[in-house]
C-alpha positions in Angstrom: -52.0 52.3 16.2 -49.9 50.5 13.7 -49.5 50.8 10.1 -49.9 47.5 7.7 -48.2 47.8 3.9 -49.2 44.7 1.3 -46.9 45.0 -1.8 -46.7 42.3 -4.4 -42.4 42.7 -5.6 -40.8 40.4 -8.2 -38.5 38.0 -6.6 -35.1 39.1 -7.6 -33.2 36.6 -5.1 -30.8 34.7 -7.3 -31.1 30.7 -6.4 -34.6 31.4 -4.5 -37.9 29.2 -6.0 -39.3 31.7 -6.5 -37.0 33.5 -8.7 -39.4 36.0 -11.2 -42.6 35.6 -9.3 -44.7 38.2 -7.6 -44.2 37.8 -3.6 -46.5 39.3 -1.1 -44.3 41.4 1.0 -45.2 42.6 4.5 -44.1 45.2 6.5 -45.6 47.0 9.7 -44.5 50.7 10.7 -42.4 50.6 7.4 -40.5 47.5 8.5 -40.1 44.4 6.9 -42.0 41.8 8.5 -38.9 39.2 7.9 -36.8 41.9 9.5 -39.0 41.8 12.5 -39.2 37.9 13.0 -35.4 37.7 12.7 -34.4 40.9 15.0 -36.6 38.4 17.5 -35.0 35.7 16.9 -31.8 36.7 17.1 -32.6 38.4 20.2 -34.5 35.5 21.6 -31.6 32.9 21.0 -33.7 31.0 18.5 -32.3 29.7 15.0 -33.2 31.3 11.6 -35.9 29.5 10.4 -35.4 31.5 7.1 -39.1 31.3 6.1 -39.8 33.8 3.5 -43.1 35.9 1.6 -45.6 33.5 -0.1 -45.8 33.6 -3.9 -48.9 34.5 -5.3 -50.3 31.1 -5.6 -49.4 30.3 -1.6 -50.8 33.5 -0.9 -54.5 32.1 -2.8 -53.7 28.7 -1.3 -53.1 28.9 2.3 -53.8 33.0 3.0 -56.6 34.4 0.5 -59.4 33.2 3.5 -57.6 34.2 6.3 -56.7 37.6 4.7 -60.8 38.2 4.4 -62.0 37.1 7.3 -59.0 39.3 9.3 -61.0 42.3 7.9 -64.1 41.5 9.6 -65.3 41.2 12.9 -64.2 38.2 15.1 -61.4 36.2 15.1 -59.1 34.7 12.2 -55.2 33.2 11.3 -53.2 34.2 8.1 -50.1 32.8 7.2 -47.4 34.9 6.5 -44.8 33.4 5.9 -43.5 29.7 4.6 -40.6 27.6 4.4 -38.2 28.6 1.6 -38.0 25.0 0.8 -41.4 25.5 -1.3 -43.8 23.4 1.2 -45.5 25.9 3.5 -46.5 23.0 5.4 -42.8 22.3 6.7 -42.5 25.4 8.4 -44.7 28.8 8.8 -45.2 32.0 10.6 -49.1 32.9 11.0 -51.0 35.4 12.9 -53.9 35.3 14.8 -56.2 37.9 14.2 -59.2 39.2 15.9 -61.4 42.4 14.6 -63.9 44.1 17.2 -65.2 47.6 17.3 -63.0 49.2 14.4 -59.8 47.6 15.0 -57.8 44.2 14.0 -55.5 43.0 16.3 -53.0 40.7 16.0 -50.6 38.2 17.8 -48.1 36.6 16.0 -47.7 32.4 16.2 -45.4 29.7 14.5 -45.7 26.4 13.2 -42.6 25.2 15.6 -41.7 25.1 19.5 -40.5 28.6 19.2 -42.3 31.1 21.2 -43.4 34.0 19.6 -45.6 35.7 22.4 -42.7 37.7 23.6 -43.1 40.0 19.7 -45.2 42.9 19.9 -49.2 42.4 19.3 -50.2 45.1 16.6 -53.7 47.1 16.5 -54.6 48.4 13.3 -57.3 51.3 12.3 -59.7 48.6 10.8 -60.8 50.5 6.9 -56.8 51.2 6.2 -56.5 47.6 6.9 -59.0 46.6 5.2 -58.1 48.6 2.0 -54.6 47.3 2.0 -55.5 43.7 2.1 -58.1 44.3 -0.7 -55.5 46.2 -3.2 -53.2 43.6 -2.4 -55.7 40.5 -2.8 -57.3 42.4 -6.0 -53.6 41.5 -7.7 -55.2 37.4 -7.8 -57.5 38.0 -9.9 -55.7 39.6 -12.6 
């Protein structure tokens, strides 16, 4: 089983877009989850993309839906991360998701050529999951 963490951080990246906003950072088993799609890449041969953690109102714009429906049964995407250049559209990193019998599991994709099957697919207890999406989703409404 595998452990999700949804924490909304002030972007302190000096030159970044989204300088001062609240970011929706992921990480799995306590790692980063753009520490996870790099270490692949890099291992993989691929180029740095560089996409980075949406900003709250990506996160309500192309994620909010996809984070729901991942918490209950059958199958859904979420994007998690965009293009730095501001335009999620350009480039992204999504998983598919797919909830059955307690448990979400997911397999991660990308909005380029570059294969992504080779990461690891993640199975998570379904009610943590469920309460870290909806502690990190209540932060939209405020």
């Amino acid at each position: 089983m595998n452990n999700l963490s949804l924490q909304w951080q002030t972007e302190m990246e000096p030159g970044s877009r989204n300088l001062g906003k609240p970011i929706l950072h992921i990480s799995i088993n306590d790692t980063p989850l753009m520490t996870m799609v790099h270490d692949f890449e890099s291992t993989s041969g691929y180029s740095h993309f560089n996409d980075t953690y949406l900003p709250a109102e990506d996160v309500q714009y192309y994620s909010v839906d996809g984070w729901r429906k991942s918490t209950e049964p059958g199958k859904s995407h979420i994007i998690l991360l965009g293009c730095t250049c501001g335009d999620v559209d350009c480039s992204h990193f999504y998983v598919e998701t797919f909830c059955q019998d307690g448990w979400i599991h997911w397999r991660f994709k990308d909005s380029s050529t570059r294969d992504f099957s080779g990461m690891p697919t993640l199975w998570f207890e379904q009610y943590a999951y469920r309460r870290q999406v909806e502690t990190a989703l209540e932060h939209l409404n405020r």
